[in-house]
C-alpha positions in Angstrom: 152.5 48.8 -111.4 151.2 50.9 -113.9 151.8 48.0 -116.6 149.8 45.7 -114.8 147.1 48.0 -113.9 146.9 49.0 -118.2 146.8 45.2 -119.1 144.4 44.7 -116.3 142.3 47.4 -117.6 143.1 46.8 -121.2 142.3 43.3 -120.9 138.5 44.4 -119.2 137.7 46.4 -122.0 138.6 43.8 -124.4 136.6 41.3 -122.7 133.9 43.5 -122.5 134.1 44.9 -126.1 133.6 40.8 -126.9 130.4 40.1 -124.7 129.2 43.3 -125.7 129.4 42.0 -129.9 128.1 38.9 -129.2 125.1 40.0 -126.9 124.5 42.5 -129.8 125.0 39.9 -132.5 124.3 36.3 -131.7 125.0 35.4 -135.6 128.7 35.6 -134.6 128.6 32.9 -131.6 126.4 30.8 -133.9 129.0 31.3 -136.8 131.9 30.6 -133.8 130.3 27.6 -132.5 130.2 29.3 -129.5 126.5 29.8 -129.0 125.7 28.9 -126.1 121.7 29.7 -126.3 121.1 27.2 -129.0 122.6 24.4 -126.2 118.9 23.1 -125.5 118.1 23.1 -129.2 120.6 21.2 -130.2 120.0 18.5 -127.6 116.5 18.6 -128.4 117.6 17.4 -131.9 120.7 14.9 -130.6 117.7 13.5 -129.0 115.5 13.1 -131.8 118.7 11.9 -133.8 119.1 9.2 -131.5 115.4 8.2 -131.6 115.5 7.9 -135.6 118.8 6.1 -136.0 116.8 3.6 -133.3 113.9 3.3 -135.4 115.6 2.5 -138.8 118.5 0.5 -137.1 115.4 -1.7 -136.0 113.6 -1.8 -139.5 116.8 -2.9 -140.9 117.0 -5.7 -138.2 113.3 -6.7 -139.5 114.8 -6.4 -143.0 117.7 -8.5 -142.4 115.7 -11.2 -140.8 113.5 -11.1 -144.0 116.1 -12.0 -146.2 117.5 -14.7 -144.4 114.5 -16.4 -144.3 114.1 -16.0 -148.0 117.5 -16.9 -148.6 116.7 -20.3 -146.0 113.5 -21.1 -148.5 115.4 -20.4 -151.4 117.7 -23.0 -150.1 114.5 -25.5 -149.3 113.6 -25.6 -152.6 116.4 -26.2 -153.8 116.9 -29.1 -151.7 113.2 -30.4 -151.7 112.0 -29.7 -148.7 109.5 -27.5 -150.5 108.1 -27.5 -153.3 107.9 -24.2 -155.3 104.2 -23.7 -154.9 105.1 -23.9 -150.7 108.0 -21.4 -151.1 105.7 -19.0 -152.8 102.8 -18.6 -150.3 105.7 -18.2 -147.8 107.3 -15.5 -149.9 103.5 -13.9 -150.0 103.0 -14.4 -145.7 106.3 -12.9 -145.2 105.6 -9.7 -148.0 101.9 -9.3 -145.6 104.3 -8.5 -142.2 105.5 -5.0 -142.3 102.7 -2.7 -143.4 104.4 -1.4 -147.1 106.1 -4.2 -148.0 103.2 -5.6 -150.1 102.8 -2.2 -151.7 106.9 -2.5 -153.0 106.1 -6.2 -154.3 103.3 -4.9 -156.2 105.2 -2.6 -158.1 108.2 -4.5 -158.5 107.1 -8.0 -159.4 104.2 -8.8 -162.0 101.0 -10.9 -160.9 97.6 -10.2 -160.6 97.7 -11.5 -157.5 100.2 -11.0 -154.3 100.7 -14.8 -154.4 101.3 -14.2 -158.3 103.6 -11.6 -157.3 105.0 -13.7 -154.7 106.0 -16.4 -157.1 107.9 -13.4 -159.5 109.7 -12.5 -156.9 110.7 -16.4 -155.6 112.0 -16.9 -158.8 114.0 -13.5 -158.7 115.8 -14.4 -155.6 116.2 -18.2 -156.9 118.4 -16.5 -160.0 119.8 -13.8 -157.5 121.5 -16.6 -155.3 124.8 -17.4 -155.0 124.5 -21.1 -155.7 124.4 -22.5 -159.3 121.6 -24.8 -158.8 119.0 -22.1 -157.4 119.8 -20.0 -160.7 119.2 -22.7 -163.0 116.0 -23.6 -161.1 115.2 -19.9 -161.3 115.6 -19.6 -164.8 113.8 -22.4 -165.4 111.0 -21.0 -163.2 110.6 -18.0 -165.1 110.0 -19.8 -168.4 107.3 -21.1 -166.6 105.9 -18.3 -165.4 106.3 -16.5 -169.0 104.1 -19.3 -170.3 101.6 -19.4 -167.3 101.0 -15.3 -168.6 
């Protein structure tokens, strides 16, 4: 009985001599993983986590769609259903939709103008596509382009 009543014991003071350290230090739970005061903090930023991954995972949606309707006029032009010109002032209504998209056209494409800009980049996505005849067309759009500067 006396055994049991030193483990007993010994086993108090231990636990004791544990709560007491990390009452004293909270560094050591945090180091542990075991701090159990920073629970609501971290939750607070799970939350906020969630809330941003939300916000860009529907920006990239937007972004997505964007280019699939590029690549779609690409793919009118280069089976005549629009002309060029048409293409272009599409290019320039969808670069207007998301507030800073205009502003990353501007400095990436050269024009004077956003529809100017508009047609850089139509002609950049033309020579970016997969299919043989929108590259030759956008090659051939950027001579004229050159010679329109």
């Amino acid at each position: 009985m006396k055994i049991a009543m030193r483990t007993i014991a010994l086993g108090t003071f231990l636990f004791v001599l544990a709560v007491t350290g990390v009452l004293a230090c909270p560094a050591i739970a945090e180091d542990d993983g075991t701090d159990v005061w920073a629970l609501v903090e971290f939750r607070t930023r799970m939350a906020q986590s969630e809330a941003q991954s939300r916000t860009i995972d529907r920006e990239n949606e937007c972004v997505r769609r964007r280019i699939a309707i590029k690549h779609e006029i690409v793919h009118d032009v280069v089976i005549g259903r629009l002309t060029f010109e048409e293409a272009a002032l599409k290019f320039a209504e969808l670069n207007r939709v998301p507030p800073g998209s205009i502003d990353h056209v501007r400095k990436r494409f050269r024009g004077n103008t956003d529809e100017e800009c508009a047609r850089w980049q139509l002609s950049a996505h033309m020579r970016g596509s997969v299919d043989p005849a929108a590259q030759a067309m956008g090659e051939v759009w950027e001579c004229i382009l050159t010679g329109r500067e």
